[in-house]
N, C-alpha and C positions, 0 to 999 in steps of 0.2 A: 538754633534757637529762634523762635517766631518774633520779628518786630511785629509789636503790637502796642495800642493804647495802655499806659501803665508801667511796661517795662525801665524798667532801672538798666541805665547804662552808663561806660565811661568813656566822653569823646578820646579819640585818639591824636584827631592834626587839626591844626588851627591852632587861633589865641586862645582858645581853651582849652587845652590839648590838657590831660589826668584829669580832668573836671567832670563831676557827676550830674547825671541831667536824668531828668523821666520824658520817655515819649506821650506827646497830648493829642498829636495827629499824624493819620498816615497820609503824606501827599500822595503818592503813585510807589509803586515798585522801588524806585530809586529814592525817593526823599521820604522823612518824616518831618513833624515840626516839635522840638524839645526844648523845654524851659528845665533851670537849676530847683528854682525858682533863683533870680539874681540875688536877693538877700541869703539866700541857704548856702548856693556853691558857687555864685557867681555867672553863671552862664545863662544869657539871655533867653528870652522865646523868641529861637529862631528856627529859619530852616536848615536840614542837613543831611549829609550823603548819610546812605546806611553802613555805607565802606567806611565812612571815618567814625561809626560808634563800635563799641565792644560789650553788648549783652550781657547782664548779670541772670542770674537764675531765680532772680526776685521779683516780680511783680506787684502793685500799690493797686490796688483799687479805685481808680478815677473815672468820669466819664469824659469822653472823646471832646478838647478843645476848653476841659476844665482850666480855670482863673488858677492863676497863681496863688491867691489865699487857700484855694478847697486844694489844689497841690501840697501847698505849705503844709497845712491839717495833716491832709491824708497819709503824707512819709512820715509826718510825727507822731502819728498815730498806731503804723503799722511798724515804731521802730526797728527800719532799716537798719542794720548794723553797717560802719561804717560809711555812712552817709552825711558828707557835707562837703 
């Protein structure tokens, strides 16, 4: 499954390890940058290995480097099923 801008994922390792996050940026090959948003699931906009996410087949409609409010919006608009 393609990491890309929008994709719904669940970190695997770290302090936020089962925690849902959407990717907002592709760093390179190896990193992306992914917010919960922190009021939604908890997990910051940070960066992170693509080895420690796990793809959903769901993709949200953002553009690249979107604010945590149009994040916020856009998954409760596209009611993601289980998502928080």
């Amino acid at each position: 499954m393609a990491m890309e801008v929008g994709r719904v994922c669940t970190k695997l390792l770290g302090r936020e390890a089962d925690k849902n996050c959407v990717i907002v940026e592709i760093v390179n090959k190896n990193f992306v940058v992914v917010s919960g948003p922190k009021e939604l699931t908890g997990v910051k906009r940070r960066r992170c290995n693509i080895k420690h996410l796990e793809p959903w087949d769901v993709k949200i409609n953002v553009e690249k480097g979107a604010s945590d409010d149009t994040l916020k919006e856009a998954i409760q608009k596209a009611k993601v099923e289980g998502y928080s």
